[in-house]
N, C-alpha and C positions, 0 to 999 in steps of 0.2 A: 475534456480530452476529445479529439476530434476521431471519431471511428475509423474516416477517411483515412488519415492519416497515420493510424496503429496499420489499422490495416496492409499500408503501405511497405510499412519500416515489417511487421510481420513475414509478406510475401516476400520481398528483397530478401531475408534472412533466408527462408527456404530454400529460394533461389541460390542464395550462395552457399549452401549446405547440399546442394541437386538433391535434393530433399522431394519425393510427389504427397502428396496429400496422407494418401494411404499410407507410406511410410510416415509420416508425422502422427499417423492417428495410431498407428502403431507404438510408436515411442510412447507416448504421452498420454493413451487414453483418453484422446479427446477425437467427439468425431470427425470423420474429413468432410462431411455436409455442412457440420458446426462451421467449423475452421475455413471453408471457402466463403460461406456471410459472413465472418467476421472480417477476412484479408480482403474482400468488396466492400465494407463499410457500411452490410448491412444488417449485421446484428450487432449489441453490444457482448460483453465478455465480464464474466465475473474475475475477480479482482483474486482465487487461486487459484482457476484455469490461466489468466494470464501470468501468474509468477510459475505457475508446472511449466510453461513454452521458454519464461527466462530461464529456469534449471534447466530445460533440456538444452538451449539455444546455449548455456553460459556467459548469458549478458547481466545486466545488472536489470532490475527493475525499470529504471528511470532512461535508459536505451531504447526500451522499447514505448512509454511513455510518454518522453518528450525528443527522444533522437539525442545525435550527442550533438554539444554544443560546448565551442569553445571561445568563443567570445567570454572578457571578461573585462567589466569596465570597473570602473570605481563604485559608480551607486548603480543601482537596480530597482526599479521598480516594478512592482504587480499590480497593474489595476484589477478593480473590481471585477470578478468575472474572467481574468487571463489565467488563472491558476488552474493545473491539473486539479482534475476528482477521478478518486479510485471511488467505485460502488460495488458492492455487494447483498444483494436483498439475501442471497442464503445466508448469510456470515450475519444481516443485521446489521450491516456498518457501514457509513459512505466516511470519507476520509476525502479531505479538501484542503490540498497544498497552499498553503501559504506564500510560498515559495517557489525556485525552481530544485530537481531533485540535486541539482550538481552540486548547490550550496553546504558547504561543511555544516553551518545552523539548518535544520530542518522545524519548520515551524509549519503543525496545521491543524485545520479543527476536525476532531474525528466523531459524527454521528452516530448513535449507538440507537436502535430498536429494542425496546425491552429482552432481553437475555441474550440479545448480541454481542460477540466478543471478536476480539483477536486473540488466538494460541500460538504462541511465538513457538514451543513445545510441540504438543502432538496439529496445528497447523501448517500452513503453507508457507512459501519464503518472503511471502509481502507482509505478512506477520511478523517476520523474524526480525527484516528491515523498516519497519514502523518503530517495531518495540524496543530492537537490540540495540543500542547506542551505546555511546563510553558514559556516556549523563544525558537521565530523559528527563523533563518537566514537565510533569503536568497539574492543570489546574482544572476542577471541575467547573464547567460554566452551571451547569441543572443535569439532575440525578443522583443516582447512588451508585457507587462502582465496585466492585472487587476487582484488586492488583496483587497479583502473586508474581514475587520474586525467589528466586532460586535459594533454596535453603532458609525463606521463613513463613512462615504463616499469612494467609491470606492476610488483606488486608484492607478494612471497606471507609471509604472515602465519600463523602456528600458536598453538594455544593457550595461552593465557597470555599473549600479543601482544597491547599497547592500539596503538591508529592514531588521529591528529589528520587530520581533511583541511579545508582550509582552504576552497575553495569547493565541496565535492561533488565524490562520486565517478561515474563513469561507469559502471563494471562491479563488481559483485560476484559472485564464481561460488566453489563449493567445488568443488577440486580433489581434495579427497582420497575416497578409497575406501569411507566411512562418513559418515553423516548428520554436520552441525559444524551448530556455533548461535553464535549472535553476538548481545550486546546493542549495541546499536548509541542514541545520543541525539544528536541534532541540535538544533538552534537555527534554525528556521525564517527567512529573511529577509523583513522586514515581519511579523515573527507579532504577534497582538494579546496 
């Protein structure tokens, strides 16, 4: 993801909100020093500081991400290196699209640092749209994982372990004592 270019699609939003800094840090508890190096493209932004700016803004994640886009051809491809990365050193988790976010399939590899998770639950909304799907898949590449879904019991997972979840997961966390990675593809509900 190009800083530049968040940043861009960021300030534009502001601007058409007559939004000033201080009032955005107000909203959102982020601060307005933060948020001026981020909409200059010179800091990066954790991955639910950036979805607290989609809640506030009520866009979608992927709005502010990759902008909207409506082109749609028949085939698509990703090269190596053109997919969006959400990163989070707090969270433990970098997350590397596959894909682009418009696609009704979402397919991508999600990074986990020892006891790094996504809380779809008591988390942020990048959480909720990684995890929430109408059907997720995932497959462990390396690691151990617990996956808790609504109304049953954790659930722990090692590599080589594919998982069906029928309406999204609630918690993803790696348990084990070295970095796991998970390809994980969902099916968005209502994707266009």
């Amino acid at each position: 993801m190009n800083k530049l270019d968040l940043g861009t699609r960021l300030r534009a939003l502001r601007a058409e909100r007559g939004l000033s800094l201080s009032q955005l840090e107000a909203a959102t508890h982020i601060s307005s020093s933060f948020l001026s190096l981020v909409e200059s493209g010179k800091s990066d932004i954790t991955i639910s500081r950036l979805v607290r700016l989609a809640d506030f803004y009520d866009v979608e994640l992927s709005d502010l991400v990759e902008g909207r886009r409506s082109d749609r051809r028949p085939i698509e491809v990703i090269r190596e290196g053109e997919g969006s990365v959400l990163a989070s050193r707090a969270e433990g988790v970098v997350a590397r699209f596959l894909g682009h976010f418009r696609w009704q399939l979402s397919p991508l590899i999600v990074e986990y640092e020892p006891g790094g998770a996504f809380d779809a639950v008591d988390g942020e909304r990048a959480a909720r749209e990684m995890l929430h799907h109408h059907e997720l898949f995932i497959y462990v590449v390396s690691g151990t994982f617990e996956i808790e879904v609504s109304g049953e019991g954790p659930v722990t997972v090692n590599r080589g372990d594919s998982v069906l979840i029928r309406d999204g997961a609630d918690r993803v966390v790696n348990i084990g004592r070295r970095p796991g990675r998970l390809l994980a593809v969902g099916v968005a509900v209502g994707g266009t």
